[in-house]
KOLMARPA-425385 format. One record per residue (C-alpha): residue number from 1; x, y, z; residue in one letter. Coordinates in steps of 0.5 Angstrom, whole numbers, plus 500, padded with zeros to 3 digits. Layout:
BEGIN
node nr: NUM&X: X&Y: Y&Z: Z&rest: a
...
This chain:
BEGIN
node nr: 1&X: 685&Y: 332&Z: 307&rest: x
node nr: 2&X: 693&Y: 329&Z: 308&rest: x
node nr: 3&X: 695&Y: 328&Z: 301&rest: x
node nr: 4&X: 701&Y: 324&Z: 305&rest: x
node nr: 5&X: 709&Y: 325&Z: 302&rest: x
node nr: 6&X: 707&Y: 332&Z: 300&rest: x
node nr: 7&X: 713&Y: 337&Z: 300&rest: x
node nr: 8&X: 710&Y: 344&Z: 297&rest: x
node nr: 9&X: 715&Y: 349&Z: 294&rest: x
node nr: 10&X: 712&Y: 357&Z: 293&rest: x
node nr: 11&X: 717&Y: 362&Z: 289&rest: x
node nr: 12&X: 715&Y: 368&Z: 292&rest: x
node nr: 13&X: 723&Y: 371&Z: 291&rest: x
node nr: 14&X: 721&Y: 376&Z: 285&rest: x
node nr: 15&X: 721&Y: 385&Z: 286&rest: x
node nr: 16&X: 715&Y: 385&Z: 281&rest: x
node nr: 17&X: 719&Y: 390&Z: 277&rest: x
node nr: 18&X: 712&Y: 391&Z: 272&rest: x
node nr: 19&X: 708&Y: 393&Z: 279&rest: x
node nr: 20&X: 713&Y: 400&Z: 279&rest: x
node nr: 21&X: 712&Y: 399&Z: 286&rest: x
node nr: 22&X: 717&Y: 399&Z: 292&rest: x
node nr: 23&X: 713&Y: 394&Z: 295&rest: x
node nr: 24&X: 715&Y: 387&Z: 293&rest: x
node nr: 25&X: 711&Y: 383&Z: 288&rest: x
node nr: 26&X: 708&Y: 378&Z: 294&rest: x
node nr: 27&X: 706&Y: 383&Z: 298&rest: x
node nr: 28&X: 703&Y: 387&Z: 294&rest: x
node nr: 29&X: 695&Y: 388&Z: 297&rest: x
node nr: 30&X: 689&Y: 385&Z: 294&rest: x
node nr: 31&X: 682&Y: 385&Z: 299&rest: x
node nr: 32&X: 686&Y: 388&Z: 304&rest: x
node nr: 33&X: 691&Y: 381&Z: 305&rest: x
node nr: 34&X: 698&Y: 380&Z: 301&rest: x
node nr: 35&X: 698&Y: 376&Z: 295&rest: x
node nr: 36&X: 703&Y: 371&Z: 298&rest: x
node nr: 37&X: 696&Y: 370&Z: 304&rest: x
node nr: 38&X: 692&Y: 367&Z: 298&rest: x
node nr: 39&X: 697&Y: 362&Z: 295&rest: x
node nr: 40&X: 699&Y: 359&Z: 302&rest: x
node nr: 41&X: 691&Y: 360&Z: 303&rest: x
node nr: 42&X: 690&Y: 355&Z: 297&rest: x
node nr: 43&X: 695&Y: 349&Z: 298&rest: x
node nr: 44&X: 693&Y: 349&Z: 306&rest: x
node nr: 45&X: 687&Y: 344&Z: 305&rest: x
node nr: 46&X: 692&Y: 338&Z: 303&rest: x
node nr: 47&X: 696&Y: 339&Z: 309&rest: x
node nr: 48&X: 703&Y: 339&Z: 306&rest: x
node nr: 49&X: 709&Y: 335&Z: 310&rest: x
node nr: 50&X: 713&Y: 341&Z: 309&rest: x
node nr: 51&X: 712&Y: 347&Z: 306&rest: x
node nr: 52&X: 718&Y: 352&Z: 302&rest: x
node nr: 53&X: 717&Y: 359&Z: 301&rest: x
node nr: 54&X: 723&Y: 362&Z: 296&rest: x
node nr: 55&X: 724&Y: 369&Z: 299&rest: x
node nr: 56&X: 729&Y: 374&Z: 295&rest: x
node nr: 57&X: 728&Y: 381&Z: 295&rest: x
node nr: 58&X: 725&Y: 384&Z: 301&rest: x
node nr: 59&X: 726&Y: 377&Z: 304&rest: x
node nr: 60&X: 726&Y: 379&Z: 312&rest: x
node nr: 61&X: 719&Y: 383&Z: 312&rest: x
node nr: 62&X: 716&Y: 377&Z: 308&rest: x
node nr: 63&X: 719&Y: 373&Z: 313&rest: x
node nr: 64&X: 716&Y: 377&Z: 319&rest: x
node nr: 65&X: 709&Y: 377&Z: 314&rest: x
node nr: 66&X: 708&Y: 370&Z: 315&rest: x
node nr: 67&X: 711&Y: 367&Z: 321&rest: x
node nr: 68&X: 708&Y: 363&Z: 325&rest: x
node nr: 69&X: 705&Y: 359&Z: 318&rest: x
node nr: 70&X: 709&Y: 354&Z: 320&rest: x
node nr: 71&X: 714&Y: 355&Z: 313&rest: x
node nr: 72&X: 721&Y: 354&Z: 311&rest: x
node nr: 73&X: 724&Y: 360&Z: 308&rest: x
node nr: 74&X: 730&Y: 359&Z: 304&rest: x
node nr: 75&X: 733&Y: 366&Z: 300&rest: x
node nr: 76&X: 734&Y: 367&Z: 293&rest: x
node nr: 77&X: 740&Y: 371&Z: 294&rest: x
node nr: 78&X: 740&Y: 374&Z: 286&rest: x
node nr: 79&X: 734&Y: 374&Z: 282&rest: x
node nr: 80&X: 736&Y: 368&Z: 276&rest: x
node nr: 81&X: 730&Y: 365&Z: 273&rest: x
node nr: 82&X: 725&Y: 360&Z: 276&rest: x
node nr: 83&X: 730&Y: 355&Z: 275&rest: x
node nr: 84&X: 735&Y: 358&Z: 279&rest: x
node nr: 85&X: 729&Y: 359&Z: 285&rest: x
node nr: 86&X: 727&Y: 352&Z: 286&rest: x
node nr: 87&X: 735&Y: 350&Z: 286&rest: x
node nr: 88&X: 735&Y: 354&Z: 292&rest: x
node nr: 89&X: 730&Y: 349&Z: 297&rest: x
node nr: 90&X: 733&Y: 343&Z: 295&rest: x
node nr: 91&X: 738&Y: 342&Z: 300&rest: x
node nr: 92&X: 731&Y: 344&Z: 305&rest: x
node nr: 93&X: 727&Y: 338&Z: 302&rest: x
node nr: 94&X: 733&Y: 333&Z: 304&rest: x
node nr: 95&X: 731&Y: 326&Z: 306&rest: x
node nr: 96&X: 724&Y: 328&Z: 304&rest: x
node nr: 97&X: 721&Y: 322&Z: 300&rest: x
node nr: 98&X: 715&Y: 324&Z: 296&rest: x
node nr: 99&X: 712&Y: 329&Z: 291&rest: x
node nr: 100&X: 714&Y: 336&Z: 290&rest: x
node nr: 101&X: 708&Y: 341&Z: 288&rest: x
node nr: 102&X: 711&Y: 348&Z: 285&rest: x
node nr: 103&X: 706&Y: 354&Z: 285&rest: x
node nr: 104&X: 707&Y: 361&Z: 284&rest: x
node nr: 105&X: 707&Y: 366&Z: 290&rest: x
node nr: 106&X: 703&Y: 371&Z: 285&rest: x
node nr: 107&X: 697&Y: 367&Z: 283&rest: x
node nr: 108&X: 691&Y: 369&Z: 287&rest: x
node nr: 109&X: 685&Y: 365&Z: 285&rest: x
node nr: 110&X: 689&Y: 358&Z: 283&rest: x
node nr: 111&X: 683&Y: 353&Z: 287&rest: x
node nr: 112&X: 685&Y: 348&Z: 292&rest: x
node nr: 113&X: 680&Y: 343&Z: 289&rest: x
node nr: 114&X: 685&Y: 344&Z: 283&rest: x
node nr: 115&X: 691&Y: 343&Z: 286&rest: x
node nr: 116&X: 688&Y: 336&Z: 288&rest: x
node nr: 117&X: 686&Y: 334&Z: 282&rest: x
node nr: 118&X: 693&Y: 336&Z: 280&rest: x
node nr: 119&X: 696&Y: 331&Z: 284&rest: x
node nr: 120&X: 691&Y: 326&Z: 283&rest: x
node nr: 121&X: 692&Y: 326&Z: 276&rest: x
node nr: 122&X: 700&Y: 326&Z: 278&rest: x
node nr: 123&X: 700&Y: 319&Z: 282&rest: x
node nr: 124&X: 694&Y: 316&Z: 279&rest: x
node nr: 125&X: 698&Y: 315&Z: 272&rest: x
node nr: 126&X: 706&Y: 315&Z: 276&rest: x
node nr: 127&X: 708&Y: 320&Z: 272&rest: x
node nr: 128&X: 714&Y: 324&Z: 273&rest: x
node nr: 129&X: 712&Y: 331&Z: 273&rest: x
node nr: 130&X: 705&Y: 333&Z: 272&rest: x
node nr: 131&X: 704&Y: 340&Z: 269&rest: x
node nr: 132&X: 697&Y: 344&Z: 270&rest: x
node nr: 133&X: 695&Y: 348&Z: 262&rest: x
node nr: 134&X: 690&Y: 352&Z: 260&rest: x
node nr: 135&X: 687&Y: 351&Z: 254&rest: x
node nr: 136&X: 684&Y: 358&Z: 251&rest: x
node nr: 137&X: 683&Y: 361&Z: 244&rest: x
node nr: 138&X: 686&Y: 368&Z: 247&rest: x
node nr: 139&X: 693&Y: 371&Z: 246&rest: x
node nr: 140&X: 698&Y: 371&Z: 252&rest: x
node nr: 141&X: 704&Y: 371&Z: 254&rest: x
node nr: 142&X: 704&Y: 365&Z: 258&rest: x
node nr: 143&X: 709&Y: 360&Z: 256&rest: x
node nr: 144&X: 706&Y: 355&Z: 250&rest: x
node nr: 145&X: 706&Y: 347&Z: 251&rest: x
node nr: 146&X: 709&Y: 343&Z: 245&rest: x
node nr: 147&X: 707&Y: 336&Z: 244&rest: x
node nr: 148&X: 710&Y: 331&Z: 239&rest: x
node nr: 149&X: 706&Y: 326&Z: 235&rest: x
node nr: 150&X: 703&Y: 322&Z: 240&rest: x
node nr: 151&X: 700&Y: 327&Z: 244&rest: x
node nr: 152&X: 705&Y: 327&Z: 249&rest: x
node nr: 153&X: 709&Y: 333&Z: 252&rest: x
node nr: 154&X: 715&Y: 334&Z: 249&rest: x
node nr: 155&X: 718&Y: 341&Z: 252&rest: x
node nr: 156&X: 716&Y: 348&Z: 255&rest: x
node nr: 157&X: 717&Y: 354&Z: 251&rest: x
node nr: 158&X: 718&Y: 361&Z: 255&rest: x
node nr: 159&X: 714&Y: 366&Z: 250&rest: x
node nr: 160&X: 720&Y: 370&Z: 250&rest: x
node nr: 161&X: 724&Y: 364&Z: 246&rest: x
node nr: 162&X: 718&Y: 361&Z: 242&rest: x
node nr: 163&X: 718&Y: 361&Z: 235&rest: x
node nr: 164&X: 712&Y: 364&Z: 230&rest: x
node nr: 165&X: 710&Y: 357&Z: 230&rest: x
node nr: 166&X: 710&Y: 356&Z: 237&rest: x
node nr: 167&X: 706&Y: 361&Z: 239&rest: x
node nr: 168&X: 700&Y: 359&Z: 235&rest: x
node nr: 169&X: 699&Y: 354&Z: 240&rest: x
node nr: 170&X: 693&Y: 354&Z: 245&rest: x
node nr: 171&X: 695&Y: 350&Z: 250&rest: x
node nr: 172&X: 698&Y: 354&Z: 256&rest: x
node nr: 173&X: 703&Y: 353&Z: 262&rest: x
node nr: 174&X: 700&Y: 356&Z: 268&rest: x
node nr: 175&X: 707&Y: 355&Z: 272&rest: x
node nr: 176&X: 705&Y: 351&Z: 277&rest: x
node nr: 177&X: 707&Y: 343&Z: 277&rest: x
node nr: 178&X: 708&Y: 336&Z: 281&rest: x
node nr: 179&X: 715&Y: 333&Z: 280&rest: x
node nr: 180&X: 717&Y: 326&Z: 283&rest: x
node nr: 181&X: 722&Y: 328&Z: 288&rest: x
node nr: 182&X: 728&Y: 325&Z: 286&rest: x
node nr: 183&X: 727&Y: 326&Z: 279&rest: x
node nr: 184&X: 726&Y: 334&Z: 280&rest: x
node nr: 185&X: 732&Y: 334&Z: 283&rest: x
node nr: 186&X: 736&Y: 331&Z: 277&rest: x
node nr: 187&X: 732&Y: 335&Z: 273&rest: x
node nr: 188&X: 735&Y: 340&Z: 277&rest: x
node nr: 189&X: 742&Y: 339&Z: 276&rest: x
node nr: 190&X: 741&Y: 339&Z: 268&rest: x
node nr: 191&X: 738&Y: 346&Z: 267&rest: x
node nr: 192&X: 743&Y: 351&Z: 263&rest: x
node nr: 193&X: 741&Y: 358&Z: 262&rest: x
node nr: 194&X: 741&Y: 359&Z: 254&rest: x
node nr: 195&X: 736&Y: 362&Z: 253&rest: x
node nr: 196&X: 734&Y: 370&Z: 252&rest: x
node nr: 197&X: 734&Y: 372&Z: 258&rest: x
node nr: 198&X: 739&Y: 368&Z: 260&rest: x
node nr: 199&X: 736&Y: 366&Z: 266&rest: x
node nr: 200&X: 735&Y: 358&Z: 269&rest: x
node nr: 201&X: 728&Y: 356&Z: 267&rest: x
node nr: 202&X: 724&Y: 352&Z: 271&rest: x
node nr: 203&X: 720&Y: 349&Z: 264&rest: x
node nr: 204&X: 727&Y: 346&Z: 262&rest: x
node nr: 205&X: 726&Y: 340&Z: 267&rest: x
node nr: 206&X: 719&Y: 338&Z: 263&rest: x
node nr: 207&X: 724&Y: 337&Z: 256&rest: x
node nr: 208&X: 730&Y: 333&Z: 261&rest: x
node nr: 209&X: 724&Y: 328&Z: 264&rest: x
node nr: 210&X: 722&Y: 328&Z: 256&rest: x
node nr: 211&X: 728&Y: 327&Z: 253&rest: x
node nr: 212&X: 729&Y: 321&Z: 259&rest: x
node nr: 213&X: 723&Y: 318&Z: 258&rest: x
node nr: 214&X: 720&Y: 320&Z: 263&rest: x
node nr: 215&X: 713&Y: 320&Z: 264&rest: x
node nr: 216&X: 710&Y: 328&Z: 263&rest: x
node nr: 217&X: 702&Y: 328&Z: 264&rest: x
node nr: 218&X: 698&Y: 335&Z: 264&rest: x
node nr: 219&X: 692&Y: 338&Z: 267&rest: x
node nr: 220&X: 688&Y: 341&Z: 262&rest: x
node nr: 221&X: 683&Y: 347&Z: 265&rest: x
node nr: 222&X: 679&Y: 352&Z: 261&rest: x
node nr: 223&X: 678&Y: 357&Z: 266&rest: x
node nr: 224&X: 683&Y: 362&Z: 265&rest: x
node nr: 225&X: 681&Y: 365&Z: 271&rest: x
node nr: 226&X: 686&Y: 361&Z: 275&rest: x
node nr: 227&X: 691&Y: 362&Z: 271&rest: x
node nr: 228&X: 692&Y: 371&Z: 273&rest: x
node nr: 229&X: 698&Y: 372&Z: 275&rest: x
node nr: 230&X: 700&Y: 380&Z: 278&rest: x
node nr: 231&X: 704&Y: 382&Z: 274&rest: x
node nr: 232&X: 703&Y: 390&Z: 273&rest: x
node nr: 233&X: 697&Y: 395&Z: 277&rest: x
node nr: 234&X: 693&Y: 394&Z: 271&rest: x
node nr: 235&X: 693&Y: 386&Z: 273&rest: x
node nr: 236&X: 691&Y: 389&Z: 281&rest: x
node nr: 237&X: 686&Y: 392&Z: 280&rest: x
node nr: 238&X: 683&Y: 388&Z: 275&rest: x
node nr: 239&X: 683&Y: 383&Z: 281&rest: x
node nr: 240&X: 680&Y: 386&Z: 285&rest: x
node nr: 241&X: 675&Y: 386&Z: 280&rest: x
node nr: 242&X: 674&Y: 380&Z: 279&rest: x
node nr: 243&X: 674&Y: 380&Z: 288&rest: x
node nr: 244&X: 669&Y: 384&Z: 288&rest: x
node nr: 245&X: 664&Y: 381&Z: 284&rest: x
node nr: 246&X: 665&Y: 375&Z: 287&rest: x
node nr: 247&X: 663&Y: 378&Z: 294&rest: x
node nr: 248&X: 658&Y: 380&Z: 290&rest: x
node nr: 249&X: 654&Y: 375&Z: 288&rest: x
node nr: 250&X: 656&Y: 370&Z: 294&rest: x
């Protein structure tokens, strides 16, 4: 498959300061292979023209990893949000014409089929960013999507900074999205960090292509499966189960 003008982003800069290891979060090991192995693994079926990986803490032995995959590496020098990591590769994508994919360097069971789809949804309806969601009845601490009246996404609430009403919503956001080139690097441009954290939020640019009127368009998925990002030991070890069982009824 070549979903032509493809450019794919991978923020895999993050020390993984939850797994209490030395080791960064990337690299840490699920079935004998790095976490980062099984992200590239997953968006290599829609044979990206350019494929960037974000690299920060321990940066050069990533590199070394996964050389040879033809990857552009570009380095977040200080840990200051999603938003501030995306900022890193815009030079890299430079005259790049096209769509841009973001995923997460540590969601190992993300599917290809569903990156596809994605992207289909996303130039299907010309929108301007397409963002992949989870709808699910269980309480996680995942950011919350917010919809104004007519249905439409309005903006991305990090859970951190949602507010007693927001944080009943049951719609998700997983961190993975597709963006119109340009308009993500403007997006870019506009994103602050105000927020607890204090951090430069990639989920602000969903509120500047509202706030425009861009075209905002959803994925909605109910396999929460997909969504589980290695955070902590306890996230590992629980996909290692979940491996474990899958080899077992292949």
């Amino acid at each position: 498959m070549n979903l032509k003008n493809l450019a794919v982003i991978v923020l895999a800069a993050g020390k993984g300061t939850r797994m209490k290891s030395s080791l960064a979060k990337v690299l840490q090991v699920l079935n004998s292979k790095p976490l980062l192995n099984y992200v590239l693994d997953s968006f290599a079926p829609l044979n990206p023209d350019l494929s960037i990986v974000v690299v920060g803490f321990q940066s050069e032995i990533v590199k070394k990893k996964f050389k040879g995959r033809g990857l552009v590496f570009v380095e977040q020098k200080e840990q200051l949000g999603t938003g501030h990591a995306a900022q890193q590769a815009k030079t890299t994508l430079g005259n790049f014409s096209g769509d841009v994919l973001i995923v997460c360097g540590d969601m190992p069971f993300i599917k290809s089929q569903t990156l596809v789809d994605l992207l289909n949804i996303h130039r299907t309806k010309q929108a301007a960013c397409t963002v992949l969601t989870l709808k699910d009845s269980g309480k996680k601490d995942f950011g919350r999507i917010i919809r104004n009246g007519n249905g439409m996404i309005s903006k991305i609430t990090e859970y951190k900074d949602a507010s007693i009403d927001e944080k009943k919503v049951d719609e998700y956001n997983s961190g993975v999205y597709c963006f119109d080139k340009v308009l993500f690097c403007k997006a870019l441009e506009s994103i602050g960090n105000n927020n607890t954290q204090k951090e430069y939020y990639l989920t602000d640019t969903i509120e500047y292509m509202a706030k425009n009127s861009f075209q905002v368009e959803a994925l909605q998925i109910k396999d929460a499966g997909q969504f589980l990002g290695i955070n902590t030991q306890e996230d590992l070890h629980l996909a290692e189960k979940i491996i474990t069982e899958q080899i077992g009824s292949s």
